[in-house]
C-alpha positions, 0 to 999 in steps of 0.5 A: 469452417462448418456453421455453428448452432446458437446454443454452442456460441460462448456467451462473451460473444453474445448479447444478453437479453436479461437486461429486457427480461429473464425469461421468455415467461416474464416476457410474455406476462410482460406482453399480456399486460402491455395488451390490457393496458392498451384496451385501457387507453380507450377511457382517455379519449372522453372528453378530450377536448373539454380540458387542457388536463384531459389530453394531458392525461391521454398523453401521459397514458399513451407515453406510459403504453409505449414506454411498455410496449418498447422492451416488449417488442425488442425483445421478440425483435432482438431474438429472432435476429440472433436465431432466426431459425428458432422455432420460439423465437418465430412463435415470440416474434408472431406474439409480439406483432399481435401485440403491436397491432393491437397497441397500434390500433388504440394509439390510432383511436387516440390521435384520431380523436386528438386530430379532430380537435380544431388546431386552436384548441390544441394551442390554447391547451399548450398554453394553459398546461406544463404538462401538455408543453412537452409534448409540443413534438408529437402534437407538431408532427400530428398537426402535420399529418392531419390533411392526409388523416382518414376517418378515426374508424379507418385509421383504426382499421389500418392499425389493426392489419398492422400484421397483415401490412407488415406482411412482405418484410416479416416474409423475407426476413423469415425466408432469408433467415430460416429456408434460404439455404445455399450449396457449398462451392469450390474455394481457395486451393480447390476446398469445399466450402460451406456457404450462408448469406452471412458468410458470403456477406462478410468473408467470401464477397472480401475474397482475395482469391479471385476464383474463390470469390467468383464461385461463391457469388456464382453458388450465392446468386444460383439459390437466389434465382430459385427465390427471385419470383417469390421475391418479386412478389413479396416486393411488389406487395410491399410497392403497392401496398405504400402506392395504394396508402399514398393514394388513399390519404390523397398524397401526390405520390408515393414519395410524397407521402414517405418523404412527409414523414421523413419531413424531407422536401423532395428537392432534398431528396432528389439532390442527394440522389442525383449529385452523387448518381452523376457526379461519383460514378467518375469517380468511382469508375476510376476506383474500379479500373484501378483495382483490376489493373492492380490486381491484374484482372483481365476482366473485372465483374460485380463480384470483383468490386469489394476484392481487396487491393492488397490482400496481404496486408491486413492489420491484426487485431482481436474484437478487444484489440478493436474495441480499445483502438475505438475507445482512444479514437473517439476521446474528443467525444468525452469522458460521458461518451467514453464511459458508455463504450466502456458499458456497451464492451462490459455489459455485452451490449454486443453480439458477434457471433457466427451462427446459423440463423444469425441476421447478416449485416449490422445493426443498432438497437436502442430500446427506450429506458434500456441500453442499446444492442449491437448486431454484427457478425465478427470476422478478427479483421481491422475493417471490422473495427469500422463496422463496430465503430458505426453501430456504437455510433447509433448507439451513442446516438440514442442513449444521449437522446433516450437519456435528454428527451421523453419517448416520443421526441427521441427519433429524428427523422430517418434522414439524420439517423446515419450521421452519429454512427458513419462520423465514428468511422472518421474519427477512427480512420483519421486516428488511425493515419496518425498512428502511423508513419507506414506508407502502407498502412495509410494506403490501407486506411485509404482504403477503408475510407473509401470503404465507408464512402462506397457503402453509402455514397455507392451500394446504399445509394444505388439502392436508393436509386433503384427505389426511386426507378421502382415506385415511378414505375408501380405509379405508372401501372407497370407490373413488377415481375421478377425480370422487371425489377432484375432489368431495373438493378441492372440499369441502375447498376450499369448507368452508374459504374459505365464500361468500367464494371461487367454489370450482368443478369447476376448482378441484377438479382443482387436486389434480393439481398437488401432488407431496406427496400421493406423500410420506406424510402430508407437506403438514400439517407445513408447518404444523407448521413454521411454527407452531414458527418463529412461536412461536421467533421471538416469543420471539426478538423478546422475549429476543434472542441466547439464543433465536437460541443455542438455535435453532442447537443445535436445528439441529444436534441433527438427528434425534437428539431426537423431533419436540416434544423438539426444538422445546423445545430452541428454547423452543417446546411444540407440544403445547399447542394455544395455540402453533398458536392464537397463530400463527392469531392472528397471521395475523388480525392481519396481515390486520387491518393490511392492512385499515387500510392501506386505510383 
């Protein structure tokens, strides 16, 4: 139980960064010389608009930067995630924003001088270069933006403060990682036990012993209430500082302007948030009274809601017991798909370690030209298996698409980012149904179905929610305090889960925790995600191997089509709001079973 320094963690269960570079001495050559290059980009912009063959070759010279700058950044990235404690890695990521600020503002000075040429020009020089056809993606999204561009000098400005701008999510992520540090607490059998955010995250909140749990949230809570004014702040700088750049580029709101670059309308926006908001919590107040009348709870509080309904059945697995379950569940997806799981298992594309310093949560890194990297914290349980699943779904995701499409048409919107990775979570519970004929082990996949659909369609969503009521209010001039933003979780938690869950001050300050709310509007599409995986996979279940056909092409399309094109290509329209009222549905009829099941 005690917590573990990086260097004592054995390298099978890291990742390895020698596949971006060797040393952190070839890195920051590799960082100088992506800063020369970017001072060189500045002799591209003459005459630009002169000749078809002049901004082709800005162009290529802006694709070449960037496709130098990537492994640059993941690299710094990607350290300080495995450690944030490393004094290195800190100073590495510090280089690494300077750098990134200086690129930025040379890309800035570039597409200033690309947005002053009359759009006509540009469609006449499309028509006359090849070359200059590629890039059809990028000159679309910089036409699109050109009403809310600001002078070249300003723009170039704003780049420049890229470190500065940054600011408030570097800070928290810093804080999180490197100072925040939490006391131990009175566990199972009356034990002393050492506390982290990771640990909390991934096994204390998961608690099967009631008291165990409830200390922990109480330890977890007691050294965020020692931050929460620090927080607000930080929080509130990141609020203002996007309401402030709305204003600035003549945006309708702030969520005009976040939803632009999304390229999501804001009835898409609203739907998703308002149908679920309204027509899961039923549902999910259900779910809630269930689990504390099966686990015989006479009351039932925020840190009760992850307890596990049947704690004593928990299927054994290893990290390779997992990853070949995975590899068997995900067959329909190909021979191709099947080889590069095989990659990512070898070639330590994965780092599951437990150590101090360790980013909590999950994420996918999919670097342009390199293979992808996986972060997560292994705990040898099955739910495990459905969190590996999603980020080998990222992943999937963008090596088709780094592999189909040049740097710049690779990421779509943010809105389609969650589809790939929570649709390997169907396929591997619906695998796992047909394993087996054990009433138990269904209730158990049940269990964890609902599991994915409440960390989007309920924790992610919620967040989503909380967004929204905060922005309204920045716009309104009211001033984000600690007890502001507390009172508004609280709210939000509170409209959703009813009388069905004690919603407290604790519960409040659980905003704390969620490093999305420093990424734009970002925890909403998770939703988004697995609205579309569901609707896919229904279609899947009805059709076979076409659907599968054309969800690999949309994989591969990348960020070459907008958000609803993309998904009609895998046969989903997310702008009827029967596809979002479908999903709903379906979580209350797993919810439904789960109740027979105790019957």
């Amino acid at each position: 139980m005690t917590l573990t320094q990086r260097q004592a963690i054995p390298a099978e269960e890291m990742w390895d960064l020698n596949d971006l570079f060797l040393s952190d001495e070839d890195w920051e050559q590799a960082r100088q010389h992506v800063e020369k290059e970017a001072e060189k980009l500045s002799l591209f912009t003459e005459k630009i608009g002169e000749r078809a063959e002049n901004l082709a070759n800005a162009l290529q010279a802006r694709e070449a930067l960037m496709e130098k700058v990537v492994p640059v950044i993941t690299y710094a990235t990607l350290s300080l995630s495995s450690d944030g404690t490393s004094s290195s890695a800190q100073g590495n990521a510090s280089l690494a924003q300077s750098t990134q600020a200086l690129v930025q503002a040379e890309l800035a000075k570039l597409e200033a001088e690309i947005i002053k040429l009359p759009e006509a020009v540009i469609e006449q020089f499309q028509q006359e270069s090849e070359q200059l056809q590629s890039f059809h993606v990028f000159l679309e999204k910089l036409i699109e933006s050109k009403p809310f561009s600001l002078s070249s000098e300003t723009e170039e400005m704003l780049a420049s403060l890229t470190p500065i701008l940054t600011n408030p999510y570097s800070t928290y992520l810093t804080s999180k990682a490197a100072d925040m540090t939490f006391p131990d607490f009175i566990g199972a059998n009356g034990e002393q036990k050492p506390l982290s955010f990771a640990r909390f995250e991934d096994q204390y909140e998961l608690s099967a012993h009631t008291e165990e749990r409830r200390n922990a949230f109480i330890a977890f809570d007691d050294t965020l209430q020692q931050y929460e004014h620090t927080y607000a702040k930080l929080y509130a700088g990141e609020v203002m500082k996007q309401v402030t750049l709305a204003r600035l580029r003549g945006y309708d709101s702030v969520e005009h302007m976040l939803l632009h670059s999304q390229q999501v309308t804001p009835t898409m926006y609203h739907n998703q948030i308002d149908i679920i908001y309204k027509e899961l919590a039923p549902h999910m107040q259900r779910y809630a009274k269930l689990k504390k009348d099966v686990l015989g709870l006479e009351s039932f509080g925020f840190s009760d809601l992850k307890a596990p309904l049947d704690p004593e059945f928990e299927p054994p697995t290893t990290y390779d017991q997992a990853y070949e379950t995975i590899i068997e569940a995900l067959k329909p997806l190909g021979e191709a798909y099947n080889h590069m799981l095989m990659r990512a298992k070898n070639e330590r594309w994965v780092d599951r370690a437990d150590n101090i310093g360790k980013a909590t949560g999950a994420f996918c890194s999919s670097p342009y030209g390199y293979h992808p990297y996986i972060l997560l914290t292994w705990k040898d349980t099955m739910r495990g298996a459905f969190i590996l699943a999603h980020e080998l779904g990222h992943a999937g995701h963008f090596y088709n698409a780094n592999d189909a499409q040049p740097l710049h048409a690779t990421r779509p919107s943010t809105y389609c980012i969650e589809a790939p990775s929570t649709m390997n979570e169907l396929f591997l519970g619906n695998h796992l149904l047909a394993s087996t004929d054990d009433p138990r082990m269904k209730r158990w996949v049940i269990l964890q179905f609902i599991g994915t659909y409440y960390h989007n369609f309920v924790t992610h969503l919620l967040e989503g929610e909380f967004q929204r009521r905060v922005y309204a209010l920045a716009e309104s001039g009211t001033p984000l305090t600690a007890i502001t933003l507390r009172e508004t979780k609280q709210a939000v938690l509170s409209g959703f889960w009813g009388d069905a869950v004690e919603i407290t001050e604790r519960a409040g300050r659980t905003w704390m925790r969620q490093p999305h709310y420093y990424m734009g509007l970002y925890p909403y599409t998770y939703s988004a995600g697995l609205t579309a995986a569901t609707k896919a996979y229904t279609l899947y279940q009805e059709q076979g191997q076409p659907v599968i056909d054309q969800w690999l092409k949309m994989l591969r399309a990348g960020g070459t089509l907008q958000p609803l094109d993309l998904f009609k290509v895998a046969g989903v329209d997310m702008e009827k709001k029967e596809t979002i009222q479908d999903a709903v549905a379906y979580v209350g009829s797993l919810i439904s079973d789960l109740e027979n099941s105790y019957k």
